[in-house]
C-alpha positions in Angstrom: 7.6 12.5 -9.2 11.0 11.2 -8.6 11.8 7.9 -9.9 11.9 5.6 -7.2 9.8 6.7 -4.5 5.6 6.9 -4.8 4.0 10.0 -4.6 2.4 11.2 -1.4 -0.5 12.1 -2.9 -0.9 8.8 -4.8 -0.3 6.9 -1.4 -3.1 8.7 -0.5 -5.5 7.6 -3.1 -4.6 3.9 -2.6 -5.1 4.0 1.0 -8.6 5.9 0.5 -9.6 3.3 -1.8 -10.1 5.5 -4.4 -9.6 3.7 -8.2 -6.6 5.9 -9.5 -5.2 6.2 -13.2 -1.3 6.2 -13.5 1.3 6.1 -15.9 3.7 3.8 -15.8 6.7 5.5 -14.8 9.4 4.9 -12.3 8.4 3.2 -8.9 4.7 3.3 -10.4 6.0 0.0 -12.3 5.9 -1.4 -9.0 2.3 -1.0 -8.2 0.2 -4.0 -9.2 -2.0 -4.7 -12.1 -5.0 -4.8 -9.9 -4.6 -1.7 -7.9 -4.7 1.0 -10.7 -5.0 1.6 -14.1 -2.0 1.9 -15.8 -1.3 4.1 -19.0 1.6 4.0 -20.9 4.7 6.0 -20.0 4.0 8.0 -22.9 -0.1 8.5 -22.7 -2.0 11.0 -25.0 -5.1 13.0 -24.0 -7.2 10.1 -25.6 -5.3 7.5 -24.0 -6.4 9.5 -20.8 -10.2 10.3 -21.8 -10.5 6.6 -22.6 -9.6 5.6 -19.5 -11.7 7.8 -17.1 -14.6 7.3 -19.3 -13.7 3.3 -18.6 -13.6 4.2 -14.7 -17.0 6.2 -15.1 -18.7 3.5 -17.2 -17.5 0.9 -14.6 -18.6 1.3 -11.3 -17.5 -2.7 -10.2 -14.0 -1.9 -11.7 -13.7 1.4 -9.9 -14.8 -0.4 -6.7 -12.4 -3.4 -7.2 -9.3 -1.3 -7.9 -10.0 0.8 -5.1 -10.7 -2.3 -2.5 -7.4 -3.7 -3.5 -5.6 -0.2 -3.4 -6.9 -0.5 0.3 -5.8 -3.8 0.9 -2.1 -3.7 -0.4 -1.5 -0.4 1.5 -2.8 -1.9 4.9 -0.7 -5.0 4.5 2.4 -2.9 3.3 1.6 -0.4 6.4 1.0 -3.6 8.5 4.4 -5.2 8.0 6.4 -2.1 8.4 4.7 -1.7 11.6 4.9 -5.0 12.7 8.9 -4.8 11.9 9.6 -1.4 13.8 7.9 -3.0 17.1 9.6 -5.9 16.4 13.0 -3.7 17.0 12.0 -2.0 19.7 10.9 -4.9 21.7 14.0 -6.9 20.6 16.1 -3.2 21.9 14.1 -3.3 24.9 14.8 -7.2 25.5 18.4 -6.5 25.2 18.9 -3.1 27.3 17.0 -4.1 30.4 17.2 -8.4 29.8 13.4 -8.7 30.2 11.5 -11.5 29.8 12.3 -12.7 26.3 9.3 -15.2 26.3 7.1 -12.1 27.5 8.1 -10.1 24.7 7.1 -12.4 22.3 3.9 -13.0 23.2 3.2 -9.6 23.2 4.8 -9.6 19.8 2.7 -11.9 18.3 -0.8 -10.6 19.8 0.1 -7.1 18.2 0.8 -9.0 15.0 -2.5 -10.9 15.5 -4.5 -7.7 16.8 -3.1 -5.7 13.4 -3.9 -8.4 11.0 -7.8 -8.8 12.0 
């Protein structure tokens, strides 16, 4: 994985809600406590065994970190959506000189619709 950017395939765990085990290495520093189970840069084969056998042994845990892998991935997903039609309302607003106060009120019922 390059440093810096998260993994496709780990995105994809976290938005599946599926409990993941990590090692902490570049942008995977990032991700919070509660959303996976972190080894250390440097994990062994035990370090490894012990925590799947952790995962197996505890079904709330698995559950919890995958129900707040879901959650931060929606609200990460949510903002950046919320941002890009943001700037293309704004864009349209200043190309054509619509009705600023209309474009905000769709604005904020996207924003409103996205977050429920």
């Amino acid at each position: 994985m390059i440093p810096g950017k998260v993994s496709r395939e780990l995105l994809d765990c976290l938005s599946y809600g599926i409990s993941t085990i990590i090692n902490n290495y570049g942008s995977n520093v990032e991700l919070e406590e509660n959303v996976v189970n972190r080894l250390d840069k440097t994990f062994t084969i035990y370090d490894l065994t012990n925590a799947i056998e952790f995962l197996y042994a505890n079904p709330k845990e698995r559950y919890n970190l995958g129900h707040n892998a879901k959650k931060m991935i929606k609200i990460n997903i949510i903002q950046w959506f919320v941002l890009i039609n943001f700037l293309m309302l704004l864009n349209r607003y200043i190309q054509k000189k619509c009705n600023l106060l209309g474009i905000l009120i769709y604005f904020q019922r996207l924003i409103i619709k996205n977050l429920l």
